[in-house]
Every structure is written in structure tokens, then in C-alpha cells.
C-alpha positions as a Python dict, from the first residue, in 0.01 Angstrom:
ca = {
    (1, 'X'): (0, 0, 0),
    (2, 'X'): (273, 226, 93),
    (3, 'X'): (398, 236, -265),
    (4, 'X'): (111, 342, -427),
    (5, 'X'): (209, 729, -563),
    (6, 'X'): (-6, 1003, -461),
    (7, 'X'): (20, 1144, -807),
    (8, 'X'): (34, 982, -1115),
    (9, 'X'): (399, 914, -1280),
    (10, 'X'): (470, 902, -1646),
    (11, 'X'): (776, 750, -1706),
    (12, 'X'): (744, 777, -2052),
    (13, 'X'): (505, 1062, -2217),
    (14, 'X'): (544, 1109, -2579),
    (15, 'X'): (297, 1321, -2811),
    (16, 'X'): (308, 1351, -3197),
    (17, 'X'): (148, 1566, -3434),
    (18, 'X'): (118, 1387, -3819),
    (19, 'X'): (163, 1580, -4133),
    (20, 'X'): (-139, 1748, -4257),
    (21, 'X'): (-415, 1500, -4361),
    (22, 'X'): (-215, 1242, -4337),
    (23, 'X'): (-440, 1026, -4090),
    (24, 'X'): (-691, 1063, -4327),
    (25, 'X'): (-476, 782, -4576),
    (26, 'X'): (-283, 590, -4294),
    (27, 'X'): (-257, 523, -3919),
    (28, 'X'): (-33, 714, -3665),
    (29, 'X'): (23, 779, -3292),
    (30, 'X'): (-79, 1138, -3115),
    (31, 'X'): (83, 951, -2815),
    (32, 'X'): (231, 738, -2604),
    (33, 'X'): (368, 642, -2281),
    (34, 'X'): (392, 432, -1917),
    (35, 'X'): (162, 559, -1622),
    (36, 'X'): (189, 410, -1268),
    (37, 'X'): (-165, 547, -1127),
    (38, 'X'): (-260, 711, -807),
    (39, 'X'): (-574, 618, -631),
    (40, 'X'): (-799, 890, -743),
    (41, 'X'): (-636, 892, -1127),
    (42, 'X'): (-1002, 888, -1347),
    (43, 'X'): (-1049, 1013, -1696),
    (44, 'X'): (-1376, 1102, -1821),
    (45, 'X'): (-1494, 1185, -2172),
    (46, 'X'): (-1784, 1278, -2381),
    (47, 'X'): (-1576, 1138, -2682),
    (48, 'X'): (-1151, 1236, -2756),
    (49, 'X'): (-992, 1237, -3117),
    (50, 'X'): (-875, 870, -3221),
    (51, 'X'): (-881, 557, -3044),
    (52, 'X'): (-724, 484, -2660),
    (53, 'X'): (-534, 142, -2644),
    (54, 'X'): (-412, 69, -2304),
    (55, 'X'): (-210, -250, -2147),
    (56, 'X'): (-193, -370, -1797),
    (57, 'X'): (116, -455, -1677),
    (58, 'X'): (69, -441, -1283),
    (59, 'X'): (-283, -379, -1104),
    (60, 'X'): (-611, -342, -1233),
    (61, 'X'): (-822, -97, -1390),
    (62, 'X'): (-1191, -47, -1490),
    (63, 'X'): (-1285, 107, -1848),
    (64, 'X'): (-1593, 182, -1963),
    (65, 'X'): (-1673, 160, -2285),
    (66, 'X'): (-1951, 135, -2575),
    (67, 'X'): (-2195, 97, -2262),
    (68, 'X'): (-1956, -189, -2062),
    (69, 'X'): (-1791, -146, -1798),
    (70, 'X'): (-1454, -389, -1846),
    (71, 'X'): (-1208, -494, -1538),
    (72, 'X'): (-868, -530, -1694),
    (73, 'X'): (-596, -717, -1514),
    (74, 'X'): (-257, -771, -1576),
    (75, 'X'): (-140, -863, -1917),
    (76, 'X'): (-508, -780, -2045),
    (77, 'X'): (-511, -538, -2321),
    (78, 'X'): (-818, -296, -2397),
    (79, 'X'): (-971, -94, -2671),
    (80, 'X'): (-1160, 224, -2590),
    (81, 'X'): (-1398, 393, -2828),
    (82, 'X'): (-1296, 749, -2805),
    (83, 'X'): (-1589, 823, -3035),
    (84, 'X'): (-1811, 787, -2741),
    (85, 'X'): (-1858, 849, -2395),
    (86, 'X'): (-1614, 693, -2226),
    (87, 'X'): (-1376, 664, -1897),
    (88, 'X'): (-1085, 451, -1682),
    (89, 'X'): (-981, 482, -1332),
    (90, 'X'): (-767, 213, -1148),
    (91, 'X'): (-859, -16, -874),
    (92, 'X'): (-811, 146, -509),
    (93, 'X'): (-671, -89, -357),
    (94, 'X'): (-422, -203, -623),
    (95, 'X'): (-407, 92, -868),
    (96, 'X'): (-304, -18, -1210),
    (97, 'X'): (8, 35, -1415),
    (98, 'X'): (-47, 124, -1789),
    (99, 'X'): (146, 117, -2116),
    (100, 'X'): (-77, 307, -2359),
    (101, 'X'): (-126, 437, -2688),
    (102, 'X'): (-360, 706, -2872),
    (103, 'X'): (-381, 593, -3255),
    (104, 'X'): (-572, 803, -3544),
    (105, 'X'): (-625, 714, -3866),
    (106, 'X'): (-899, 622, -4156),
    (107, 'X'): (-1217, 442, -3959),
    (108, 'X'): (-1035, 316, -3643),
    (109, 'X'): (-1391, 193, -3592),
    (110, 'X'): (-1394, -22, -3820),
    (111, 'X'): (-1070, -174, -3731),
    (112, 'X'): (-1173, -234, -3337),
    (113, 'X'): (-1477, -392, -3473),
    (114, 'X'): (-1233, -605, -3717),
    (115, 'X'): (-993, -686, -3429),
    (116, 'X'): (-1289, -755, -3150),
    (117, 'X'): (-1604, -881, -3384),
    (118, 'X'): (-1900, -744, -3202),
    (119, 'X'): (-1762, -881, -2843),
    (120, 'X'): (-1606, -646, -2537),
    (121, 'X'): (-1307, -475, -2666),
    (122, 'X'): (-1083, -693, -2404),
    (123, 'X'): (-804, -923, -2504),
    (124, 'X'): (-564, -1167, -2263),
    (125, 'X'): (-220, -1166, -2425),
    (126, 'X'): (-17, -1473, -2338),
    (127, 'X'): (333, -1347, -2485),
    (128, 'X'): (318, -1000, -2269),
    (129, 'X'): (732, -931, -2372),
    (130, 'X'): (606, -919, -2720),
    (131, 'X'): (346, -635, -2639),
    (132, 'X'): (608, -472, -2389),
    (133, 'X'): (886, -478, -2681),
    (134, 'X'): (635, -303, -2915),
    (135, 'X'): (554, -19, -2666),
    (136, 'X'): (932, 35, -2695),
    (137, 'X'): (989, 32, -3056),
    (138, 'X'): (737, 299, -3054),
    (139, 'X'): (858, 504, -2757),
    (140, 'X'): (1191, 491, -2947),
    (141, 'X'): (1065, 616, -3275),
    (142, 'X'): (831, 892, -3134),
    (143, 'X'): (1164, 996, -2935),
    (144, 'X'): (1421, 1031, -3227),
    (145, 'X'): (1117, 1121, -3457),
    (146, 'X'): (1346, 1049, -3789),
    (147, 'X'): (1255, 1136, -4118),
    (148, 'X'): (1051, 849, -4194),
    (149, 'X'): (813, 857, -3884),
    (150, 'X'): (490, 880, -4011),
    (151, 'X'): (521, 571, -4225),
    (152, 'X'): (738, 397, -3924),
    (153, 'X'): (457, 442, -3701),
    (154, 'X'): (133, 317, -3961),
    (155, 'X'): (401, 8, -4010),
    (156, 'X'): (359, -9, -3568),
    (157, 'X'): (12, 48, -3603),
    (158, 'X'): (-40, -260, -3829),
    (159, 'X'): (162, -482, -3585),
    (160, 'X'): (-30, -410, -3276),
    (161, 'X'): (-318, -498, -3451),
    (162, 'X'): (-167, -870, -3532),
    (163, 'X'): (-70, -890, -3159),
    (164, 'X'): (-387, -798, -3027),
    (165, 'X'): (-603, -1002, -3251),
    (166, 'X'): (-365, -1306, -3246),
    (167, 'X'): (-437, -1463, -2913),
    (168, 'X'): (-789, -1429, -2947),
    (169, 'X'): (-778, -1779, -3149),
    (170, 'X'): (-607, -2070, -3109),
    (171, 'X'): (-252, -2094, -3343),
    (172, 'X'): (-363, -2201, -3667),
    (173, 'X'): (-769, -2189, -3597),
    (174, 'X'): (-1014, -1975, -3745),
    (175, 'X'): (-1140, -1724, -3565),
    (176, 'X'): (-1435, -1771, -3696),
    (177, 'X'): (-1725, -2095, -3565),
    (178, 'X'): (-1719, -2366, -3773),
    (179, 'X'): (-2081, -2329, -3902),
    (180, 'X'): (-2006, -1973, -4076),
    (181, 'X'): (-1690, -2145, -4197),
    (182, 'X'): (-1868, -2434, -4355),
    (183, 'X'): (-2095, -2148, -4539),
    (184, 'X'): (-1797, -1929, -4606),
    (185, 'X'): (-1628, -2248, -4754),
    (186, 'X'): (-1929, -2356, -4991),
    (187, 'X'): (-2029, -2002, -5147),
    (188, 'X'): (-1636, -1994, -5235),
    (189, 'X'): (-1647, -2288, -5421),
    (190, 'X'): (-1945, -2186, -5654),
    (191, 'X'): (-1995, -1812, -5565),
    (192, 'X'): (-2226, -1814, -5931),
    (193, 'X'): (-2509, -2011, -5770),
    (194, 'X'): (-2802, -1800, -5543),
    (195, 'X'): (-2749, -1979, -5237),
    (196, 'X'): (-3150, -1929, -5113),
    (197, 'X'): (-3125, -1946, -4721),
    (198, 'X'): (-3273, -2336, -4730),
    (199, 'X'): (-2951, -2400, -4892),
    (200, 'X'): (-2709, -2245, -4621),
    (201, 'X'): (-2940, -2410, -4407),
    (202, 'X'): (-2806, -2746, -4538),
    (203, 'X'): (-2469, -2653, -4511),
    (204, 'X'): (-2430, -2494, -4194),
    (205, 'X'): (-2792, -2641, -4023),
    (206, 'X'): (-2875, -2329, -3823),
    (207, 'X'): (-3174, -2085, -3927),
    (208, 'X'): (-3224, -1814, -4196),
    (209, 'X'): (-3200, -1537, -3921),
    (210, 'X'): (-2899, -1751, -3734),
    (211, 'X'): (-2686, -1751, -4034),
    (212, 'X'): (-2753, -1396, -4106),
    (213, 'X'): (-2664, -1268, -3747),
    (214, 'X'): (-2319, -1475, -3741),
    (215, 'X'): (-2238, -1300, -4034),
    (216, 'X'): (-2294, -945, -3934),
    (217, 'X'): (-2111, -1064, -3608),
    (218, 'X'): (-1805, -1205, -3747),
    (219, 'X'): (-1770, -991, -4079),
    (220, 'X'): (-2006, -707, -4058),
    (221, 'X'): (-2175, -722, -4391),
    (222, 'X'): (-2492, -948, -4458),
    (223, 'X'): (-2476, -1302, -4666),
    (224, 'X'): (-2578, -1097, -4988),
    (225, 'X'): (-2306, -872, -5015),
    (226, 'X'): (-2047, -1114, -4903),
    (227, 'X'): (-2162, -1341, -5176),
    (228, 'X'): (-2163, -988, -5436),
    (229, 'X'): (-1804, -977, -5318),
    (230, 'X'): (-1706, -1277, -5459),
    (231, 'X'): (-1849, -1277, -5776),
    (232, 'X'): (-1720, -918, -5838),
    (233, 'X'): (-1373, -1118, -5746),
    (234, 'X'): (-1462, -1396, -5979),
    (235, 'X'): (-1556, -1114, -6254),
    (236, 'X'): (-1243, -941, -6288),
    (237, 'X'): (-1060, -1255, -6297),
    (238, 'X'): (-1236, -1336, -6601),
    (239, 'X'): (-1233, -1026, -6762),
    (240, 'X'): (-850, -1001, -6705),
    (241, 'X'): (-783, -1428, -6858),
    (242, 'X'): (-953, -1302, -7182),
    (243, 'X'): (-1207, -1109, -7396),
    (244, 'X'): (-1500, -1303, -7373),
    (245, 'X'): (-1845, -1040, -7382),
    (246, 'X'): (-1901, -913, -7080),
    (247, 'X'): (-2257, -1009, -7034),
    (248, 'X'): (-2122, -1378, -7048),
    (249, 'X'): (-1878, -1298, -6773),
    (250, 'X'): (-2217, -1125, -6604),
    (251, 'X'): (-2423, -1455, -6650),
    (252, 'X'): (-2067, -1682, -6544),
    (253, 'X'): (-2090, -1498, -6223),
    (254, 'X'): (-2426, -1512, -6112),
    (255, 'X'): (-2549, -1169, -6194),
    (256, 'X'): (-2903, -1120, -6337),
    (257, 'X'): (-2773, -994, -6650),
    (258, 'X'): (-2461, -701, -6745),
    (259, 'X'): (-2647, -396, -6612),
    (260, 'X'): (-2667, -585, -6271),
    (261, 'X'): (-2306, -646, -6263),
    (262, 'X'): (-2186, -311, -6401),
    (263, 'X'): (-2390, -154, -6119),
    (264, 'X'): (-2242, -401, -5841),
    (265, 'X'): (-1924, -365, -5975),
    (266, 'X'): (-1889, 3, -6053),
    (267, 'X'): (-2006, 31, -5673),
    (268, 'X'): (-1710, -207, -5558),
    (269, 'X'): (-1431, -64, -5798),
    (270, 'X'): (-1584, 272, -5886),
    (271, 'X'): (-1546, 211, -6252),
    (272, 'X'): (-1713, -7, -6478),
    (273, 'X'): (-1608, -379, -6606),
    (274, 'X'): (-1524, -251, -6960),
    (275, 'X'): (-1324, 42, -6809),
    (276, 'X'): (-1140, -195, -6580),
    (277, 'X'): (-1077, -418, -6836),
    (278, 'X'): (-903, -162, -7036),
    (279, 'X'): (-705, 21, -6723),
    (280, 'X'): (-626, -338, -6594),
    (281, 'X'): (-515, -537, -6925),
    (282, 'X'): (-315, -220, -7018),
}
């Protein structure tokens, strides 16, 4: 108890301001650093610019979040939506200690949701010298902040990510449950046929409305547009192997006929098949 500061210490407190509009096209960190809390350390917000990671390494702390309120122990890592209300504050009686990091960049939150599904933004990490050695990298590039620092820190960005989401499955499993995988599996194979809802039925055996809710779980987009995805995929394979009409390619696909796809896939590419043909094959 006696050890327990009466003021919050930052052994290592590093802010960075990116180039002009530059975390509107990549990821960066506005900062960084090590608290050991006091008692009565609390932050409270309405909603903060970017996207609060923080990771326990002594203590415990409470974070609220998206309408949870999360208890996060040692070697527990934890997500906050800065978009919305939110706040942490350590235990009393065995006040956390805190390696954090403030990122920014293009929909951070759509990359939490990514990372965390639709589940509390909480993750155990086994390996916590891997997360610990990160925190340093970073602490040493925002503190010799070398020419090359905005794209050295959206390449640190993109390797927290990997550590957070890692642990979160099994080595070598899917994250994702075996019934979605099944479905994800079959539509692959033949992404041309309509695949009514009886049919994913028989692959997967769960409900219309079950198969449609692990989807918007795990992936965030409903079976339709997944399934729009892949034939847009399949389409610009085969316009790129050869020069076959396009409304075969359309009907090869799955599509209804070549307006459908040109509309589908001028709304996934932003340019038409013909045009992308021509830009592509060039």
C-alpha cells in the first residue's frame, strides 16, 4: 500500500502531431507512454480524437466503454472507443500500471470492430514481452522522430493490430465458428449459384436469421453482399484471362444480366467492367 504514488507518474510521455491529412490515408500515434496510477487517477470523456489502447502490466483498472464497464488485469489489453462516452480509473486498492497508446487514422472503428467482432473490446495476451517490446519500438521512434516517422509508425500500427487479434484464437484456428466457416467455404467454391437461405441451411444447419446474425457478427456485412463480393472477385478474374463479352462474364458470375453487374461492380471498384478491363489489361 505504501507504494502506491499520490500522483500519477509518467515514465514515458510522448505526443506527436502527423503531417497534414495524413491520418486521413494511414494510421499514426498522437501519443504514447507508461503511467503508474494514483488512487484517485479517473479520466472522463464525452468522446476524444482517435482511439485509446491501453495495457496492464501491474494492477487493475476499470474502463468503460460502448456501454460496458470492463475490469482489466494484468497482461489484459483494452480498446476504448474514443468516439463515445467513455472513462478509466484504477482499482483502489491495487491501482493499475499502464502502457498506452492514442492511434488516429482512416475508420479506427472499423478496425476495433475487425480486431474484436461485435464482443467487449478486451483481449488476454499470453506473450506480454512481445506487447512490452512493441511499446518500446514505438517510444523509441516517437523519441528520435526520424525522417521516416509517419510511415514507421502506420508500419507499428499494423503490428499491434496482429498482436492484439492473435491470441484471441487458437494458433492455426479460425477465428471464426465452424458453421459460418462451412458457409464461407461452400459459397467460395461456386460463388455463381443464389445460395437461397434453405440451402445455407443445409450446409451450416442453423436458421435463416442464425446464419444472417453470425455473419454481421463475425464480418459485418450481410450473406448478400459477401456473396456480391465474390463474384465481383470472380468477374475481374475473367475479364483479365480473356475477352469473352461481358454479359457472359455477367451470366458466369451469377449476376441477373450485365447492367446488374456493371452496377455491383462500378459500386465495388468505382469504374465499370469494360473500363477496368481496359485500365487493368493495359
Amino acid at each position: 500500500m505504501s507504494n502506491i504514488p499520490q500522483r500519477t507518474i509518467f515514465p514515458e510521455n510522448h505526443y506527436y502531431v502527423p503531417e497534414d491529412a495524413w491520418s486521413q490515408s494511414a494510421y499514426t500515434v498522437l501519443r504514447a507512454g507508461k503511467a503508474i496510477t494514483a488512487r484517485d487517477h479517473r479520466i472522463q470523456r464525452d468522446s476524444y480524437r482517435g482511439q485509446d489502447i491501453m495495457f496492464c502490466t501491474a494492477g487493475r483498472g476499470y474502463v468503460q466503454t460502448e456501454g460496458k464497464t470492463l475490469s482489466v488485469g494484468r497482461n489484459e489489453m483494452v480498446w476504448i472507443a474514443n468516439e463515445a462516452p467513455h472513462a478509466h480509473w484504477p482499482d483502489e486498492t491495487d491501482p493499475w500500471t499502464v502502457l498506452f497508446v492514442r492511434i488516429d487514422g482512416p475508420a479506427c472503428a472499423i478496425m476495433r470492430r475487425k480486431v474484436f467482432n461485435t464482443g467487449p473490446t478486451l483481449a488476454a495476451i499470453p506473450i506480454s514481452k512481445e506487447i512490452v517490446a512493441w511499446f518500446e519500438r514505438l517510444f523509441a521512434v516517437l523519441r528520435t522522430r526520424a525522417d521516416n516517422v509517419d510511415l514507421a509508425l502506420n508500419h507499428l500500427v499494423a503490428e499491434l493490430m496482429h498482436l492484439i487479434a492473435a491470441p484471441m484464437a487458437e494458433a492455426g484456428e479460425s477465428r471464426l465458428p465452424t458453421p459460418l466457416r462451412a458457409i464461407l467455404s461452400e459459397m467460395r467454391l461456386q460463388p455463381e449459384r443464389p445460395w437461397h437461405a434453405e440451402e445455407l441451411t443445409t450446409v451450416s444447419g442453423l436458421s435463416a436469421a442464425q446464419t444472417r446474425r453470425l455473419f454481421q457478427k463475425h464480418l459485418q456485412i450481410s450473406p448478400r453482399r459477401w456473396l456480391i463480393r465474390e463474384r465481383i472477385m470472380m468477374a475481374q478474374k475473367l475479364l483479365l484471362e480473356g475477352d469473352g463479352p461481358i454479359g457472359d462474364i455477367a451470366e458466369r458470375c451469377g449476376f441477373c444480366d450485365v447492367y446488374h453487374l456493371s452496377r455491383e461492380f462500378k459500386r465495388s471498384t468505382g469504374t465499370s467492367p469494360r473500363a477496368w478491363r481496359a485500365s487493368e489489361g493495359s
